[in-house]
ChimeraX commands (.cxc) that place a marker at each C-alpha (Angstrom):
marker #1 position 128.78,-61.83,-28.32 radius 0.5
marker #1 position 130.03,-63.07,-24.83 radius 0.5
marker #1 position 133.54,-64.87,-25.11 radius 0.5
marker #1 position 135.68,-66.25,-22.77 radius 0.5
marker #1 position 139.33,-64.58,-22.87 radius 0.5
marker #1 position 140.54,-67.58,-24.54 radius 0.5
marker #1 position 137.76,-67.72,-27.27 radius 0.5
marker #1 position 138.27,-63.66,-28.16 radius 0.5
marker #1 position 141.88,-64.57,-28.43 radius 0.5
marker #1 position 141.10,-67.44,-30.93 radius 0.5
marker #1 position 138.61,-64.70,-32.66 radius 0.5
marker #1 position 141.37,-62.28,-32.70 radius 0.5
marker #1 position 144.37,-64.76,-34.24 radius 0.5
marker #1 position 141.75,-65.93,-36.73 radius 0.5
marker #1 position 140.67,-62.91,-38.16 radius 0.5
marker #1 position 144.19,-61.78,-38.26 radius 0.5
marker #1 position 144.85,-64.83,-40.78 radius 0.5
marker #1 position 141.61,-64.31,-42.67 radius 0.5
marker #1 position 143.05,-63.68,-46.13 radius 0.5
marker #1 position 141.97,-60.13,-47.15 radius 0.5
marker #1 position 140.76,-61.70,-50.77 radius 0.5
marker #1 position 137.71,-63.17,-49.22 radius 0.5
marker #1 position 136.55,-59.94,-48.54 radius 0.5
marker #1 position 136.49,-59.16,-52.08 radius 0.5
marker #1 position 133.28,-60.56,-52.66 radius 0.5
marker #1 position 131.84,-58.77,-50.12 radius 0.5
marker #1 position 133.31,-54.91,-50.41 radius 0.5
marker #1 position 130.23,-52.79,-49.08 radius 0.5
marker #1 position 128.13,-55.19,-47.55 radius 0.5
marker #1 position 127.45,-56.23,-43.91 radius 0.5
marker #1 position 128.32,-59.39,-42.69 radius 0.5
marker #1 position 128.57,-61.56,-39.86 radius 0.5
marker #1 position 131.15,-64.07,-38.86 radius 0.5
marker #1 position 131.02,-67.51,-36.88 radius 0.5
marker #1 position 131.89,-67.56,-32.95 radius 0.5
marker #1 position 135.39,-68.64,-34.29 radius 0.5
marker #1 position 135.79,-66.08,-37.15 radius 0.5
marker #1 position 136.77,-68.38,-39.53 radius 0.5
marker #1 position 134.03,-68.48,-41.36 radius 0.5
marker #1 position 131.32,-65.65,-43.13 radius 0.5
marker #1 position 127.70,-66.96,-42.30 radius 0.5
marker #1 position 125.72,-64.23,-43.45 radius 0.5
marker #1 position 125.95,-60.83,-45.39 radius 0.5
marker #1 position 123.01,-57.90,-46.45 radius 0.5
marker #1 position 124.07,-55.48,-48.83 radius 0.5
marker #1 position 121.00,-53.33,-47.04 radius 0.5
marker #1 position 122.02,-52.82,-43.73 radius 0.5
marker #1 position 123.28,-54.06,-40.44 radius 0.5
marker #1 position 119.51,-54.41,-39.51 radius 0.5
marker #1 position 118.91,-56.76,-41.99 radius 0.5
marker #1 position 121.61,-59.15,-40.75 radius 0.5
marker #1 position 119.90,-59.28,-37.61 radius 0.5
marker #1 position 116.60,-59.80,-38.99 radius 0.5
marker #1 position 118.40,-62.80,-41.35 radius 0.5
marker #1 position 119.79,-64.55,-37.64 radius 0.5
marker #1 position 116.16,-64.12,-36.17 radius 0.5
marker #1 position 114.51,-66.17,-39.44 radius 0.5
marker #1 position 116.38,-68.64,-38.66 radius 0.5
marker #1 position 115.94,-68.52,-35.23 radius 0.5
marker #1 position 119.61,-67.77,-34.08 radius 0.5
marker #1 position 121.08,-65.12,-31.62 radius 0.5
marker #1 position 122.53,-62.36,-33.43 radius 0.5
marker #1 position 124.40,-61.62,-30.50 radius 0.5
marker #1 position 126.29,-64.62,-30.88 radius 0.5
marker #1 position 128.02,-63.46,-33.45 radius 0.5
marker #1 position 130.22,-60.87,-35.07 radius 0.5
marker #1 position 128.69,-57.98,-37.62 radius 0.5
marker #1 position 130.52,-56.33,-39.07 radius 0.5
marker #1 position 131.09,-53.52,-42.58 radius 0.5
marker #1 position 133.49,-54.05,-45.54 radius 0.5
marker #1 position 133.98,-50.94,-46.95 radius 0.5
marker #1 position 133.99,-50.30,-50.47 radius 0.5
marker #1 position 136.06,-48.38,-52.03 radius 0.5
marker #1 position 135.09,-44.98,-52.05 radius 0.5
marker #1 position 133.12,-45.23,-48.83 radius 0.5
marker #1 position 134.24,-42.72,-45.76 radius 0.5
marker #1 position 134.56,-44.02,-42.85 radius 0.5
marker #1 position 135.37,-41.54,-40.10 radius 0.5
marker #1 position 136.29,-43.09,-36.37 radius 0.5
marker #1 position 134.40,-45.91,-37.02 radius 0.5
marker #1 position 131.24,-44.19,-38.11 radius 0.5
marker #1 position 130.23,-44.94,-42.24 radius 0.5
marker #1 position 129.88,-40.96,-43.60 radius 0.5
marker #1 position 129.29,-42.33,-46.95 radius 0.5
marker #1 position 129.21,-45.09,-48.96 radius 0.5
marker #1 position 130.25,-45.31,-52.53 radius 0.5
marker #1 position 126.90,-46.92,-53.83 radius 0.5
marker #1 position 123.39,-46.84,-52.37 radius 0.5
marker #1 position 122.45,-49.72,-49.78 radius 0.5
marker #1 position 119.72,-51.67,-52.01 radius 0.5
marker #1 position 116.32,-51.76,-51.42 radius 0.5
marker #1 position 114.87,-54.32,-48.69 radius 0.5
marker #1 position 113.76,-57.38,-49.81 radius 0.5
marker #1 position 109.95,-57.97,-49.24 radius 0.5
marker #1 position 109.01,-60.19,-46.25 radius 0.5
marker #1 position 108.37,-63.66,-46.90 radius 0.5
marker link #1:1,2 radius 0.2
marker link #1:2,3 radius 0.2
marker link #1:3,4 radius 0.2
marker link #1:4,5 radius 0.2
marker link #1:5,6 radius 0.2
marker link #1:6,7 radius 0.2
marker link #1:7,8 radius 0.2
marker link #1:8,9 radius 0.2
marker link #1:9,10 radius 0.2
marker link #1:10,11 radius 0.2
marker link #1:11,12 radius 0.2
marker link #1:12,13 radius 0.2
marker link #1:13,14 radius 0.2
marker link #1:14,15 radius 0.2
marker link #1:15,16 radius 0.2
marker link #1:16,17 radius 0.2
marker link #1:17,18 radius 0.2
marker link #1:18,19 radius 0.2
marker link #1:19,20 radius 0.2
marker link #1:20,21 radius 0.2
marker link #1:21,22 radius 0.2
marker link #1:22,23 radius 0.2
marker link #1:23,24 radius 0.2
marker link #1:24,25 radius 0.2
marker link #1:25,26 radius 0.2
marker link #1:26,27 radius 0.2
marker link #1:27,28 radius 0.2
marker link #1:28,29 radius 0.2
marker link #1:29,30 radius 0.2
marker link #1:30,31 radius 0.2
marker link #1:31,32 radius 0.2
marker link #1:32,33 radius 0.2
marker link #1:33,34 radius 0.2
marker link #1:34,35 radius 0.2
marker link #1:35,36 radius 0.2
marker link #1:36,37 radius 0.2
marker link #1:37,38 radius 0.2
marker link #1:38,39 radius 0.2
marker link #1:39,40 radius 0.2
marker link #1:40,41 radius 0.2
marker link #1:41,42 radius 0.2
marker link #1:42,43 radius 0.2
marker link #1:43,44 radius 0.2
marker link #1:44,45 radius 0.2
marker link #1:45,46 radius 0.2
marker link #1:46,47 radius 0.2
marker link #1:47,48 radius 0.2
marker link #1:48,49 radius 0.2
marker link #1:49,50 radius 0.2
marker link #1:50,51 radius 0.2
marker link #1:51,52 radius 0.2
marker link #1:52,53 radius 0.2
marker link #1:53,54 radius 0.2
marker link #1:54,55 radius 0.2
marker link #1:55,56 radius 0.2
marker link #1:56,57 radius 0.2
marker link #1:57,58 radius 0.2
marker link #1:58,59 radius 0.2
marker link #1:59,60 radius 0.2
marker link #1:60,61 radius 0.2
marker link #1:61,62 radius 0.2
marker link #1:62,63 radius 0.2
marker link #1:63,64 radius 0.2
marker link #1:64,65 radius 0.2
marker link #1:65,66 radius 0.2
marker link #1:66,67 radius 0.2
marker link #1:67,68 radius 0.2
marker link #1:68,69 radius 0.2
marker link #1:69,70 radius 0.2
marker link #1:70,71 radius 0.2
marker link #1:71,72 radius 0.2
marker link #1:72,73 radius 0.2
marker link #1:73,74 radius 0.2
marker link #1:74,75 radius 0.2
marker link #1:75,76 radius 0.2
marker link #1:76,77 radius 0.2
marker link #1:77,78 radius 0.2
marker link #1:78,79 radius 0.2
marker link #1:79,80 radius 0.2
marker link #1:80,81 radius 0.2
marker link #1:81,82 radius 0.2
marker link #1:82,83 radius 0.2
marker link #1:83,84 radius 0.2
marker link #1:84,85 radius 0.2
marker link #1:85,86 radius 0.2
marker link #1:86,87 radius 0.2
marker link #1:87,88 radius 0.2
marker link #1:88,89 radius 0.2
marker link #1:89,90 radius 0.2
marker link #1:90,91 radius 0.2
marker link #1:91,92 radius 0.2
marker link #1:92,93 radius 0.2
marker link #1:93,94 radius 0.2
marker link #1:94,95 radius 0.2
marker link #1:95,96 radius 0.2
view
């Protein structure tokens, strides 16, 4: 995702003052947030490869927008890397 100085700032201060509840929803899953990050557009509880996949159906960039993990708890995460997660990604759903 390319953003201007200004823009990542306006990411940064928004995600800052997402409220941590509507995350909840959410714990161990992938998602991926508007340019703004104000808003969750998407989410897999498979992988971050699915997400991407999701953006292509529908004929958007995913590069346009942030991806991101919620971990769950009783997932390790070690420098940024997921070791484990505390339940099994689910099975892919079946192309359409």
């Amino acid at each position: 995702m390319t953003l201007s100085r200004e823009e990542f700032m306006e990411f940064c201060r928004n995600q800052q003052a997402f409220p941590s509840e509507k995350y909840e929803p959410y714990l161990g899953d992938w998602i991926a947030f508007n340019r703004e990050g104000t808003e969750i557009l998407l989410r897999s509880a498979i992988s971050f490869e699915d997400v991407v996949e999701q953006f292509r159906r529908q004929g958007c960039e995913p590069t346009d927008h942030l991806i991101t993990y919620v971990p769950a708890p009783g997932d390790v995460i070690d420098r940024g890397f997921i070791v484990s997660r505390a339940r099994a990604p689910l099975e892919p759903r079946p192309s359409a």
